[in-house]
C-alpha positions as CSV (number, residue, x, y, z in Angstrom):
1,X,90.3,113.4,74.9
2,X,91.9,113.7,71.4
3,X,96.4,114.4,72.3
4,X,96.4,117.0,69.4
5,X,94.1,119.7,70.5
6,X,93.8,119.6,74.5
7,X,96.1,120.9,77.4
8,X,95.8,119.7,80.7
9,X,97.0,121.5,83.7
10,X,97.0,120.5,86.8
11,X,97.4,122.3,90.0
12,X,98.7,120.3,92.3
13,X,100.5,117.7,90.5
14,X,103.4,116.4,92.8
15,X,100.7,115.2,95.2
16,X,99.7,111.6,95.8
17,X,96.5,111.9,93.2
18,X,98.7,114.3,91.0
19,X,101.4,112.0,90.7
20,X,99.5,109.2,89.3
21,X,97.2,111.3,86.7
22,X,100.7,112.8,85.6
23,X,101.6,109.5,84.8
24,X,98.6,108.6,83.4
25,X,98.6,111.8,80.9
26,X,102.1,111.3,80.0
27,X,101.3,108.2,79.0
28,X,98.7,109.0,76.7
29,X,100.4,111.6,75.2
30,X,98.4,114.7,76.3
31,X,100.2,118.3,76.6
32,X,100.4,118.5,79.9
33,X,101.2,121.2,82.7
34,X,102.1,120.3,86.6
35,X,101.6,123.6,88.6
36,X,103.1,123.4,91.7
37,X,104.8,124.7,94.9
38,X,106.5,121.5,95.7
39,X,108.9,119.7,93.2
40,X,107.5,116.3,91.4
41,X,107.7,112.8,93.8
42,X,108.4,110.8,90.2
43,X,111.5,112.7,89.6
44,X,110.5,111.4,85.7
45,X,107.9,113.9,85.7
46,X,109.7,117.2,86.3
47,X,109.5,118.1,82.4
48,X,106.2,119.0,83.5
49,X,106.3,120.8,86.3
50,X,106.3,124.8,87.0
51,X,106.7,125.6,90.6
52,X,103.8,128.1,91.5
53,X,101.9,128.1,94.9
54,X,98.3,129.0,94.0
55,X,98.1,131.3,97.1
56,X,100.5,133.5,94.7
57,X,97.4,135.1,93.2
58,X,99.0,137.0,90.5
59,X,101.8,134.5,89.3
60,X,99.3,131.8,89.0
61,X,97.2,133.7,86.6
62,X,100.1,134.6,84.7
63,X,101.3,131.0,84.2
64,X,97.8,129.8,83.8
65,X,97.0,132.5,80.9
66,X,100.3,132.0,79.2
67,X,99.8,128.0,79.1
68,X,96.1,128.2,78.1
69,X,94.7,125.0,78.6
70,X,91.7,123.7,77.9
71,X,91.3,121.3,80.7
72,X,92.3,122.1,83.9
73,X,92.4,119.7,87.1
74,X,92.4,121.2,90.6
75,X,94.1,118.9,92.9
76,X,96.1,121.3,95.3
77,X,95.3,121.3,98.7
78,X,96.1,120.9,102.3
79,X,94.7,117.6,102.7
80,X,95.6,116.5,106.6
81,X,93.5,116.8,109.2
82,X,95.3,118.4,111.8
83,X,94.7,122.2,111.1
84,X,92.7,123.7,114.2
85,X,90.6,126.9,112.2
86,X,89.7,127.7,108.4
87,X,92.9,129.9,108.9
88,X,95.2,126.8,108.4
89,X,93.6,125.8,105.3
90,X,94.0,128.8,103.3
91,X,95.6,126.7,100.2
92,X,91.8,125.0,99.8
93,X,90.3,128.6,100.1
94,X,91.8,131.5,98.9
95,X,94.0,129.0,96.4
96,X,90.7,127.7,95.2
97,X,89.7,131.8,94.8
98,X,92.7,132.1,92.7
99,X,92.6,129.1,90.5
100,X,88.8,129.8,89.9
101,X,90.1,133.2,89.1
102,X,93.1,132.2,87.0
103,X,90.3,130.1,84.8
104,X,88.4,132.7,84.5
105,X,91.2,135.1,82.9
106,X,92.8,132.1,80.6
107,X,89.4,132.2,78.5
108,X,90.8,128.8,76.9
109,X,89.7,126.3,79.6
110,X,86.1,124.2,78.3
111,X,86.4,122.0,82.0
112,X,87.6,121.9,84.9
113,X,87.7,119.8,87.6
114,X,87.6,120.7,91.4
115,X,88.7,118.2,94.1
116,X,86.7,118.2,97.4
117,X,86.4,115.2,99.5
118,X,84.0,113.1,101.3
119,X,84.6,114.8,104.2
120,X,82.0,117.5,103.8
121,X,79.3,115.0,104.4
122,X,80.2,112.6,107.0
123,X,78.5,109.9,109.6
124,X,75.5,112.0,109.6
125,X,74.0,109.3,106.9
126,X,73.6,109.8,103.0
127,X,72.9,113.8,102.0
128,X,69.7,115.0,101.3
129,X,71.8,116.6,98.2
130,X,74.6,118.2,96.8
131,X,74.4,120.7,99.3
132,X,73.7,119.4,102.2
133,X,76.9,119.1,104.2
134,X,78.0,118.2,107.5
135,X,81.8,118.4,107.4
136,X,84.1,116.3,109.4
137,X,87.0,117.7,110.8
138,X,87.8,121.6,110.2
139,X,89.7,119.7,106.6
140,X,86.4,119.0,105.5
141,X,85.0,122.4,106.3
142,X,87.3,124.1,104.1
143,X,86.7,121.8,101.5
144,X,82.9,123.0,101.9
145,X,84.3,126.4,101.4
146,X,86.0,124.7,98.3
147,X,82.4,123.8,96.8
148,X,80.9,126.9,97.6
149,X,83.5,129.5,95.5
150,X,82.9,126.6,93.1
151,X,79.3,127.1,92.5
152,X,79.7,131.2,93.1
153,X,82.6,131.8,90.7
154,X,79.9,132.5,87.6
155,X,82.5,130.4,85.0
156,X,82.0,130.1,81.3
157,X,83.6,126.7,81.4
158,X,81.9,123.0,82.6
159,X,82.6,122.7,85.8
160,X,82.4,119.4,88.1
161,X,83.1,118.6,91.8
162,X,84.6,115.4,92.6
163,X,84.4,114.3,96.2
164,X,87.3,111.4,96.5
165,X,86.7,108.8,99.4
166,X,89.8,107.4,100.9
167,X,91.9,107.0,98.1
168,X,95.1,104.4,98.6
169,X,97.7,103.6,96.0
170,X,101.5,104.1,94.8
171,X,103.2,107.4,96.1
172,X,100.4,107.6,99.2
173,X,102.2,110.0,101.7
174,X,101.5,107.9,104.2
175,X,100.6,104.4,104.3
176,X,104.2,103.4,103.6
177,X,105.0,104.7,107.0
178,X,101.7,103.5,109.0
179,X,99.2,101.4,107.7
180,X,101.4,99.2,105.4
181,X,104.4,99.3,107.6
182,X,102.6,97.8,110.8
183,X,100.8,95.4,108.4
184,X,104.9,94.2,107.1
185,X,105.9,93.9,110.9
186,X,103.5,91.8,111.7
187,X,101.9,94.7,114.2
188,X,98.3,94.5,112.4
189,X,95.5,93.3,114.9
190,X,91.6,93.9,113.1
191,X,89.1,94.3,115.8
192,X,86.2,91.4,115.5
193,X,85.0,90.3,112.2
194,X,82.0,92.8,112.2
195,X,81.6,93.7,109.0
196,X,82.3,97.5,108.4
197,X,82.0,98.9,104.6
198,X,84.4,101.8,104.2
199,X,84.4,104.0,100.6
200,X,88.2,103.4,99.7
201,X,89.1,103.8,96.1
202,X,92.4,102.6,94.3
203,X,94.0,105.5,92.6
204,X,94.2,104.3,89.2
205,X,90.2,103.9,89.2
206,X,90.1,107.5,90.5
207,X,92.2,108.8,87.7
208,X,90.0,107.2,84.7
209,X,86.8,108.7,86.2
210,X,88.2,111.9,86.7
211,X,89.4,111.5,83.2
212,X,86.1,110.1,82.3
213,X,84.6,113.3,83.6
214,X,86.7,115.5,81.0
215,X,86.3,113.9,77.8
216,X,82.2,112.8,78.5
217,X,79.7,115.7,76.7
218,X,79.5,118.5,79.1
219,X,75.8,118.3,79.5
220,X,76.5,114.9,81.6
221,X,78.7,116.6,84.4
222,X,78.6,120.1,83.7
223,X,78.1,121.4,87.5
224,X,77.6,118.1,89.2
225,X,79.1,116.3,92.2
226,X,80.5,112.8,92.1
227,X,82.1,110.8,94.8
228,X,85.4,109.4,93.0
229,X,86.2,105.5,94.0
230,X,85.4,102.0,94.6
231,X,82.3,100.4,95.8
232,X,82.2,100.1,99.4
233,X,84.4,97.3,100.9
234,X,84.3,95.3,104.6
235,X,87.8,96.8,105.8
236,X,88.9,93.3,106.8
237,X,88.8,91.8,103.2
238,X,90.9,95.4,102.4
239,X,93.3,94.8,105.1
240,X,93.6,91.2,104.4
241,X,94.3,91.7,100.7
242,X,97.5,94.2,101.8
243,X,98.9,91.4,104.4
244,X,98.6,88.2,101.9
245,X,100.9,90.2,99.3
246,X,103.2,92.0,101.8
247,X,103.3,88.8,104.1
248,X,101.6,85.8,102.6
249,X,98.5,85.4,105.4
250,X,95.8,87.4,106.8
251,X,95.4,89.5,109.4
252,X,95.2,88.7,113.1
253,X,91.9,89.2,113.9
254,X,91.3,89.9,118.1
255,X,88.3,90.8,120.1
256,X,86.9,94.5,120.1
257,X,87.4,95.0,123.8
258,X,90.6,94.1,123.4
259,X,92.0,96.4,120.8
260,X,89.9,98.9,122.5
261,X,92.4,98.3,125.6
262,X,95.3,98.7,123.8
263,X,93.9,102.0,122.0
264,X,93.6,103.4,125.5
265,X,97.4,102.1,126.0
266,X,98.3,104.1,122.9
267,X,96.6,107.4,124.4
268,X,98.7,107.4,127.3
269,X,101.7,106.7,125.6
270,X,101.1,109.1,122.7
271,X,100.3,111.8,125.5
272,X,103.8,110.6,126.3
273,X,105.4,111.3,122.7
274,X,105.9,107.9,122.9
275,X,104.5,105.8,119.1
276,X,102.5,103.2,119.5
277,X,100.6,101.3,116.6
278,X,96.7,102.2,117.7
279,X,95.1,105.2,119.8
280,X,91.6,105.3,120.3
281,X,90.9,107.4,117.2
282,X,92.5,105.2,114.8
283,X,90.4,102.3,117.1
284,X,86.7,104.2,115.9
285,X,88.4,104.4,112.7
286,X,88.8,100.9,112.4
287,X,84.9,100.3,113.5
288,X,82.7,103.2,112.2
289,X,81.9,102.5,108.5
290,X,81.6,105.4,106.3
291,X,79.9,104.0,102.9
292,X,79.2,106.8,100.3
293,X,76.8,107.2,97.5
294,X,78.7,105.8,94.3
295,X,75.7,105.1,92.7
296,X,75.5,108.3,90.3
297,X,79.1,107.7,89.1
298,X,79.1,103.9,88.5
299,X,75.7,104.9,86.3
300,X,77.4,107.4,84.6
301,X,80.8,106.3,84.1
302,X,80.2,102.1,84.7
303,X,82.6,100.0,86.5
304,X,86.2,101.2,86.9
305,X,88.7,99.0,85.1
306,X,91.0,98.1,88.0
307,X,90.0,95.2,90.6
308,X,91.1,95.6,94.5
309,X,93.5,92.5,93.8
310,X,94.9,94.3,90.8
311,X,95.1,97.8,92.5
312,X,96.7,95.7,95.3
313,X,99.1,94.2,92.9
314,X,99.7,97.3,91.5
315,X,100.7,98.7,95.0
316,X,103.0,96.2,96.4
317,X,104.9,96.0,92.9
318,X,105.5,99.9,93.6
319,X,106.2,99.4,96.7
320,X,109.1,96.6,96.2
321,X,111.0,99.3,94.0
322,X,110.4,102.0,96.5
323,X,110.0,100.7,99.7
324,X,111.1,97.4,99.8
325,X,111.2,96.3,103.8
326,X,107.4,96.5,103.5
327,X,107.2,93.3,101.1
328,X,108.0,90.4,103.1
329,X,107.5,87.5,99.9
C-alpha cells in the first residue's frame, strides 16, 4: 500500500483492534481517518480521530464522502456477549447498513474490509462453507447479520470478510482486569493437562493480515472470508507463556473435578454479586477447544511475523507502562 496515493478509514478505531492498526498506519505513514463515537484509548492518536457513531446514518456518509478514502476498515461494533436479542446489537446491523451505504456514496473506496468474528460458526465442527453458520451467542448472530448485508449490499469495491478468533494484545478491554490480573495474583488454577487447542491470535499478527488483505491483487480476496489469527494453541502453553513473564513460573495446574467444584462455588457466589475468579461458564471455557480453519489464510498470506513469545513480550512490556501491578518481575 504505497503512503502517497491511499486513505484509510477506519470505523471503529478507538477499539482494542482499532487502536493497534492506528498505530500501525501511523507508523507507516498512511493518510489515515479514525471514525468514531468514543474518543481514542492512545491519547497519541486523536489527530486522527472524528467522533461519528455509524448508527448516525446521515453524518457518517457525510464524513465518509468528504474524506474519500480508498480503503476503508470496518471494525465498529458491539463486541460483548451479554446482549439478550438482535435489538441490542443494532451497531453490527443497521451501523453495518450505513457504513455499507456510506461506501457506496464515497465512490473513492477500491476495498474494504468488514470485521465478523468466529462466533458465527461455533462447536458445531468446521463449516461446510462460507455460509454455513451456526452462531454462538445472540453476539455472533448479529455478526451473521453482519455477513449477510455484506454479500447483499451490490458494492463496486473488493470486498472481504475477516472472521477474527480470540484476539489478545496491548489495549484489550479486558484481560487487564481478568485474565491477566488473576494470573499476577497468583489466582490462576488450569484444569488437568488435557490438551485443548483454542484459535487465539496476537493482535499485531491480525493487523498485518488485515493489511495483507488490502494491498494483495483484488482477485485474491475480493469477496472471500478469512479467519484472522494464529494457529491453534493448547491453552496451557498460552496461559503458561502469560505467568512466566508476569510471575516467572507456570501455572498451577489442578484436577478437573476440582476446578469444576469451585466453578459451582463461583455460581453461587456470583448469584450473590459476590466476584469470584471461575463460574462454570468460564470452567467450559477453559475445557471446550474451539480450533478454526486458518488454513486458507496462512496459504494466502504465509506465516505471520510475530511469535506467541514475542506477542507475549510485546504484551507485558505494554502492560508495565500501563498497568504495572500485573508484572510481578
Amino acid at each position: 500500500m504505497s503512503a502517497g496515493t491511499r486513505r484509510v478509514l477506519v470505523t471503529g478505531g478507538s477499539g482494542f483492534i482499532g487502536t493497534n492498526l492506528i498505530e500501525t498506519l501511523a507508523a507507516e505513514g498512511l493518510r489515515l481517518v479514525n471514525v468514531d463515537a468514543d474518543a481514542p484509548r492512545d491519547a497519541r492518536q486523536a489527530q486522527h480521530w472524528v467522533r461519528c457513531d455509524i448508527l448516525d446514518r446521515a453524518e457518517l456518509a457525510r464524513i465518509v464522502v468528504a474524506e474519500r478514502p480508498t480503503d476503508v476498515v470496518h471494525l465498529a461494533a458491539r463486541t460483548d456477549v451479554e446482549g439478550k436479542t438482535l435489538a441490542d446489537y443494532r451497531a453490527n446491523i443497521e451501523g453495518t447498513a450505513n457504513v455499507l451505504d456510506a461506501v457506496a456514496r464515497a465512490g473513492s473506496v477500491l476495498r474494504l474490509i468488514v470485521t465478523s468474528t468466529q462466533f458465527v460458526h461455533q462447536f458445531h465442527g468446521t463449516p461446510a462453507g462460507d455460509e454455513d453458520y451456526a452462531p454462538y451467542t445472540v453476539y455472533g448472530q448479529s455478526k451473521v447479520e453482519t455477513e449477510r448485508l455484506t454479500r447483499a449490499a451490490g458494492l463496486a469495491c473488493a470486498w472481504t470478510i475477516v472472521r477474527p478468533t480470540n484476539i489478545w494484545g496491548p489495549w484489550h478491554p479486558r484481560y487487564p482486569h481478568e485474565f491477566w490480573r488473576v494470573l499476577a495474583g497468583g489466582k490462576y488454577a488450569h484444569p488437568g493437562r488435557q490438551p485443548v487447542l483454542r484459535s487465539y491470535g496476537y493482535v499485531g499478527n491480525v493487523v498485518w493480515q488485515m493489511l495483507r488483505f488490502l494491498a494483495l491483487p483484488p482477485a485474491d480476496v475480493a469477496g472471500r472470508v478469512f479467519y484472522v489469527g494464529d494457529r491453534p494453541v493448547n491453552l496451557l502453553d498460552w496461559a503458561n507463556g502469560f505467568s512466566r513473564a508476569q510471575t516467572g513460573r507456570d501455572v498451577r495446574v489442578v484436577p478437573r473435578p476440582l476446578v469444576r467444584s469451585l466453578a459451582l462455588v463461583g455460581d453461587t457466589l456470583k448469584a450473590a454479586k459476590v466476584a469470584f475468579p471461575i463460574t462454570t461458564s468460564r470452567y467450559r471455557n477453559m475445557i471446550t477447544g474451539n480450533p478454526a480453519d486458518m488454513e486458507a489464510t496462512f496459504a494466502l498470506l504465509g506465516e505471520p511475523p510475530y511469535s506467541l513469545d514475542a506477542g507475549i513480550a510485546a504484551t507485558v512490556a505494554w502492560m508495565r507502562a500501563h498497568h504495572p501491578a500485573l508484572v510481578r518481575i
